[in-house]
C-alpha positions as CSV (number, residue, x, y, z in Angstrom):
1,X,77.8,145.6,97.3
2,X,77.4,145.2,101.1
3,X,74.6,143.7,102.4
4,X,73.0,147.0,103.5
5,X,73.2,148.5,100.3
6,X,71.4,145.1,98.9
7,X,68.6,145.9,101.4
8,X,67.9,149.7,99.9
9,X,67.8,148.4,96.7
10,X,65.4,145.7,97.5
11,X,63.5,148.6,99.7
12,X,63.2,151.1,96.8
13,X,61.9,147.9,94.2
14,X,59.3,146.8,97.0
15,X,58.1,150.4,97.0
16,X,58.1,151.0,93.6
17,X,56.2,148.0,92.7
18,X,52.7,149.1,91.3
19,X,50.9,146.3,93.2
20,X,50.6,145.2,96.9
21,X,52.8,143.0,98.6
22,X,52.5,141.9,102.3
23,X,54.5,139.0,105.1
24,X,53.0,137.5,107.2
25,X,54.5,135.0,109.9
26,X,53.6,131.8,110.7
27,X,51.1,133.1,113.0
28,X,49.5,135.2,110.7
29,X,50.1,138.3,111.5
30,X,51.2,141.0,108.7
31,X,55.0,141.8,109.4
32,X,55.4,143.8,106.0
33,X,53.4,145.9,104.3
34,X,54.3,147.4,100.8
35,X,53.4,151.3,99.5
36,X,51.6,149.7,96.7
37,X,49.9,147.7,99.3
38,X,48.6,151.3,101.0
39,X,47.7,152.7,98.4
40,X,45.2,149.8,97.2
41,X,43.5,149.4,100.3
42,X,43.8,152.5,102.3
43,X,45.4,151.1,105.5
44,X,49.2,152.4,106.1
45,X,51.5,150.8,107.7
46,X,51.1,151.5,111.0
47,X,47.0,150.3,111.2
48,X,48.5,147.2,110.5
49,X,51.8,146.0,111.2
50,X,51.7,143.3,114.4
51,X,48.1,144.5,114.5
52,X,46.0,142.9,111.6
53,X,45.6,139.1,110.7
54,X,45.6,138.5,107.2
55,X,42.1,137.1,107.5
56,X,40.2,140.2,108.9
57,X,41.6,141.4,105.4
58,X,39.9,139.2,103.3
59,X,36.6,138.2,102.5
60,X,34.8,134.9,101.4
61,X,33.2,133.8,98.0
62,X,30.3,131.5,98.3
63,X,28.4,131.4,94.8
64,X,29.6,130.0,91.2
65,X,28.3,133.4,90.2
66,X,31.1,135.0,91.9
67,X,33.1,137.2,89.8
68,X,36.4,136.2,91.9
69,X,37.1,132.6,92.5
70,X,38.8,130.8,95.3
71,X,38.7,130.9,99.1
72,X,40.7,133.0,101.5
73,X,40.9,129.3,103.2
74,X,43.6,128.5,100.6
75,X,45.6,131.3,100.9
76,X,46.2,130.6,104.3
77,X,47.2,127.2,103.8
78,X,50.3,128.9,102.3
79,X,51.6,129.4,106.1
80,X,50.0,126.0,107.5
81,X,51.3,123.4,104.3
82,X,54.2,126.0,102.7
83,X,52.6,125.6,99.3
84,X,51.8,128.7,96.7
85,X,48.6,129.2,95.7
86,X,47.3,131.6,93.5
87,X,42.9,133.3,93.8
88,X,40.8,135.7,93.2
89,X,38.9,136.4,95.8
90,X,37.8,140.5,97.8
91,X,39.6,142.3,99.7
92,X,38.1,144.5,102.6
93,X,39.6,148.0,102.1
94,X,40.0,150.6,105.0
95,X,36.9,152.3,104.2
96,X,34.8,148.7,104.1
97,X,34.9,148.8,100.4
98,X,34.9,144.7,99.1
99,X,37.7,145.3,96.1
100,X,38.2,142.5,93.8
101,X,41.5,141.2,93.9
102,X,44.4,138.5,92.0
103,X,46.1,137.0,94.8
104,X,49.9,134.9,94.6
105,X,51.1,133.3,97.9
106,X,54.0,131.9,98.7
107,X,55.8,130.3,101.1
108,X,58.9,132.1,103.2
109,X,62.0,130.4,104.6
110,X,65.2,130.2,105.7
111,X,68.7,128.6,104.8
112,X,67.8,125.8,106.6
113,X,64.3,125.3,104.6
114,X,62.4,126.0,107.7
115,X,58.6,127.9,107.2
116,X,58.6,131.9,108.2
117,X,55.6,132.4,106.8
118,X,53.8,133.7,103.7
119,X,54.5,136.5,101.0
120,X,51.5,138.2,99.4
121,X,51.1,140.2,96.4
122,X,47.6,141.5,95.1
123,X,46.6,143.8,92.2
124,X,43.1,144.7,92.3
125,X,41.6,142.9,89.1
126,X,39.6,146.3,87.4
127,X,36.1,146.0,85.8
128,X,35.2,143.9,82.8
129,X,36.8,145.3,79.3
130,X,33.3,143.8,77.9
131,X,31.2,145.9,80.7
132,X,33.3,148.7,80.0
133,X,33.4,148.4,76.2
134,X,29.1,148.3,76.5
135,X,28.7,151.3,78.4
136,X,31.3,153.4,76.2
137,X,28.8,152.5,73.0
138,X,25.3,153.2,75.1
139,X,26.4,155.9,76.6
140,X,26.2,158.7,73.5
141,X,22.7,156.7,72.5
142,X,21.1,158.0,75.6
143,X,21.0,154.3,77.2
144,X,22.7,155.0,80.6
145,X,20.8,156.7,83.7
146,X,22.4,160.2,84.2
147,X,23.1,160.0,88.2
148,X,24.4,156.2,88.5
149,X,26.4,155.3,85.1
150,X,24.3,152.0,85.1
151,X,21.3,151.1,82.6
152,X,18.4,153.4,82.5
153,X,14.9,152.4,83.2
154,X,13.9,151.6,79.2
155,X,17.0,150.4,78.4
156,X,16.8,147.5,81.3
157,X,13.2,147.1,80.4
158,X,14.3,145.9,77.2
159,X,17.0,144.1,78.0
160,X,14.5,142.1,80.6
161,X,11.8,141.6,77.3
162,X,15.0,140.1,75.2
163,X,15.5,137.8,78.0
164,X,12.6,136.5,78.4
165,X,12.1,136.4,74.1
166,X,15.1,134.2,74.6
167,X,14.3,131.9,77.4
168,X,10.8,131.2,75.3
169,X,13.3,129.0,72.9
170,X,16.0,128.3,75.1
171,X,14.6,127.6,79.0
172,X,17.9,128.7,80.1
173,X,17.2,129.9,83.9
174,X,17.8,133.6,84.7
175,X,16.8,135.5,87.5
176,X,16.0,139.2,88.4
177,X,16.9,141.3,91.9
178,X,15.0,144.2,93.2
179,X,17.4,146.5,95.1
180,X,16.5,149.6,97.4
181,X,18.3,151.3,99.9
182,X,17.4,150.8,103.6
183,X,16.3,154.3,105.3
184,X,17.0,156.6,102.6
185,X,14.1,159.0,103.6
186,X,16.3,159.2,107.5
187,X,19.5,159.8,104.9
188,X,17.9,162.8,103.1
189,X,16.5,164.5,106.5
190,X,19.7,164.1,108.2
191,X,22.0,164.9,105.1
192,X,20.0,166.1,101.9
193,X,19.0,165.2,98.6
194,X,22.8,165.5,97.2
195,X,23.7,162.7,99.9
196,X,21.1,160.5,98.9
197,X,22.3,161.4,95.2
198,X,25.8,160.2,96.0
199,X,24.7,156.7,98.1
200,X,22.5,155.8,94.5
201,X,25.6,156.5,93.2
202,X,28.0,154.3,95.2
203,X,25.4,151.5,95.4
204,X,24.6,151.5,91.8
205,X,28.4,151.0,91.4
206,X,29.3,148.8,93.8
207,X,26.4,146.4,93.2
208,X,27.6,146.9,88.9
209,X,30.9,145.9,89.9
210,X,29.9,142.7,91.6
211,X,28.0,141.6,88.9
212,X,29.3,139.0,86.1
213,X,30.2,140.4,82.3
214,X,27.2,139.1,81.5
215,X,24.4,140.4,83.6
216,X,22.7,143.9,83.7
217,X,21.8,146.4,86.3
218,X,19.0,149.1,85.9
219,X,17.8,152.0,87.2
220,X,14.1,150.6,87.5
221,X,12.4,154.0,89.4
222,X,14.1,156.6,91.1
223,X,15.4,155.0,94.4
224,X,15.2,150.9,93.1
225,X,17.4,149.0,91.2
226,X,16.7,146.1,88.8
227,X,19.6,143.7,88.1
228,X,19.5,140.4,85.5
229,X,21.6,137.4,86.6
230,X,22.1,135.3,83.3
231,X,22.0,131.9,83.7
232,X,21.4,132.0,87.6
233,X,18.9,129.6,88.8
234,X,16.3,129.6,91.8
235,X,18.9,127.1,93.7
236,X,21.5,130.2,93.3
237,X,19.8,133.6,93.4
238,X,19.8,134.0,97.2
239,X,23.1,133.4,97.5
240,X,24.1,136.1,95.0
241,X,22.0,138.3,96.5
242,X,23.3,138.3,100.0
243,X,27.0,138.6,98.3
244,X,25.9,142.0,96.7
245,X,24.3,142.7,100.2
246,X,27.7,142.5,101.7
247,X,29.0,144.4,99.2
248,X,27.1,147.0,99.4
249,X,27.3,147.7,103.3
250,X,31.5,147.3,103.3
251,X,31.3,150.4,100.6
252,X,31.5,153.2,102.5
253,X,29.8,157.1,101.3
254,X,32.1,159.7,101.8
255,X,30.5,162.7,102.6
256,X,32.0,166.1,103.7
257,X,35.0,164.6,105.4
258,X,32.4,161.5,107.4
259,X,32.3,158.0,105.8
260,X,29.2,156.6,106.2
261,X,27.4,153.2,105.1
262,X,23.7,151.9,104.2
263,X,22.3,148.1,103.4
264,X,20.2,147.5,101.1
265,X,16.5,145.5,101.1
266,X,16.6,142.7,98.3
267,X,13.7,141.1,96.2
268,X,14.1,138.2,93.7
269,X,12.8,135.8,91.7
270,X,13.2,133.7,88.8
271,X,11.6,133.6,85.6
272,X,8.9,131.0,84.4
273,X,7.1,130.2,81.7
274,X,5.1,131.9,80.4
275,X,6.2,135.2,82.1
276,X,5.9,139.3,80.9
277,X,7.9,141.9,81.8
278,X,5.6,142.9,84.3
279,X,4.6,139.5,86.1
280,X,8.0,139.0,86.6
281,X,9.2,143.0,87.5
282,X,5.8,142.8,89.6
283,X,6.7,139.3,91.6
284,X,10.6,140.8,92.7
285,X,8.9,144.1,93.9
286,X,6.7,142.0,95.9
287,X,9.7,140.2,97.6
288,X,11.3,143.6,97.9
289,X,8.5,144.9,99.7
290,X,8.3,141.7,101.5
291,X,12.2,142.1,102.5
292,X,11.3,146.2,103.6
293,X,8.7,145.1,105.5
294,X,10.7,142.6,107.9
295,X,12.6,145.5,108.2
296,X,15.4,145.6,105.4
297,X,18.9,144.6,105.0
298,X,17.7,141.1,103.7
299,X,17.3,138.8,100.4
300,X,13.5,137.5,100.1
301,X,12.5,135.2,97.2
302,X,9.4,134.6,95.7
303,X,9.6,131.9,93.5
304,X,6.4,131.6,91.7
């Protein structure tokens, strides 16, 4: 077999491959870029071969309550130290959109062991088979809000009261975010209700899909969102709430051909002794309005 032909072959494998695989050089520029690798985030070839550094691609973790774990830091250090590493860690897509990702590095060289660089290949890690597996069974008992897919308002509600039943014998911390979208009254002049409709809908998803196994998210009224971080402390709550904030404004609304994108104002808190549903619904939609008031697109606390 000539060496030519041993080059189609390998060609027609790296396109056939059902995940993404990407080079980059020692300088960190992407030299290859895999079908598999298009597909998954949207760019092609062309948007970023000798254009893109691997690092306006990726995006860093920085709370334990981080679905994906490890830093874009050590993936780099594949082309710096020649070592593999292996993460999971997001990965900004075309249209902004933070996608969870299993990452394996390794290290590129020659006959003459001399570092060329880095090969990449991702597969995007899909949702939770327990998050999925809970919304199949609620979902014919009337537990899910219509519109978003997530929880609907009683069924969050009483998810928050077993919570807080629970933390009476076990003081386990947990904490609770208030989520609405910035300017959605602007959205619905400018675009409509069915616009507005669709952002709830990409929101509510994105912000389910950056949430661990075991947390919730709610449809608390029509335009807010109530989400329970299990096991998340006061030390920790802002931290995951600016993570979902990012999230939320790389996911981009496609609308009628246009791709637009919103933030979101956060409140939180954390329960205490001896809190109700309401004191502690009622203190994060005082740090929401809080977080509206110094006008949005930020994470405001209230601790007690």
């Amino acid at each position: 077999m000539t060496d030519s032909s041993q080059q189609s072959i390998h060609r027609i494998v790296l396109e056939a491959l059902p995940v993404g695989v990407y080079a980059v050089n020692r300088q960190g520029k992407i030299i290859l870029w895999s079908a598999g690798a298009e597909h998954i985030t949207g760019y092609l070839r062309q948007d970023v071969l000798g254009r893109l550094r691997e690092e306006e691609l990726l995006e860093q973790s920085e709370s334990e309550n981080d679905p994906p774990q490890g830093a874009p830091a050590a993936l780099l250090e594949t082309v710096r130290e020649g070592r593999a590493v292996a993460a999971q860690l997001y990965l900004r897509s075309k249209t902004g959109q933070s996608i969870p990702v299993q990452f394996q590095s390794v290290p590129l060289r020659d006959d003459l062991g001399r570092n060329l660089g880095a090969a990449k290949i991702f597969a995007p890690i899909s949702v939770s088979a327990i998050g999925n597996r809970r919304h199949s069974k609620l979902g014919p008992y009337g537990c899910l809000d219509a519109l978003t897919g997530v929880l609907n308002h009683s069924m969050i509600q009483a998810h928050l009261k077993e919570c807080l039943s629970l933390y009476t014998v076990y003081p386990v911390p947990f904490s609770v975010l208030c989520f609405a979208i910035d300017n959605l009254d602007k959205l619905r002049e400018r675009y409509g209700q069915a616009a507005v409709d669709a952002t709830l809908l990409v929101v509510a998803q994105t912000i389910e899909h950056g949430l661990r196994p075991s947390d919730f998210l709610g449809r608390l009224l029509e335009e807010e969102f109530l989400a329970i971080l299990t096991e998340c402390s006061e030390a920790d709550v802002a931290k995951v709430g600016h993570r979902l904030s990012r999230l939320v404004q790389h996911a981009g609304v496609s609308w009628w051909g246009d791709t637009f994108h919103v933030s979101v104002s956060i409140g939180a808190t954390t329960a205490h002794d001896p809190d109700t549903v309401g004191s502690i619904v009622s203190r994060a939609e005082e740090a929401l309005r809080e977080s509206c008031a110094a006008g949005g697109n930020r994470v405001v606390v209230i601790a007690t």
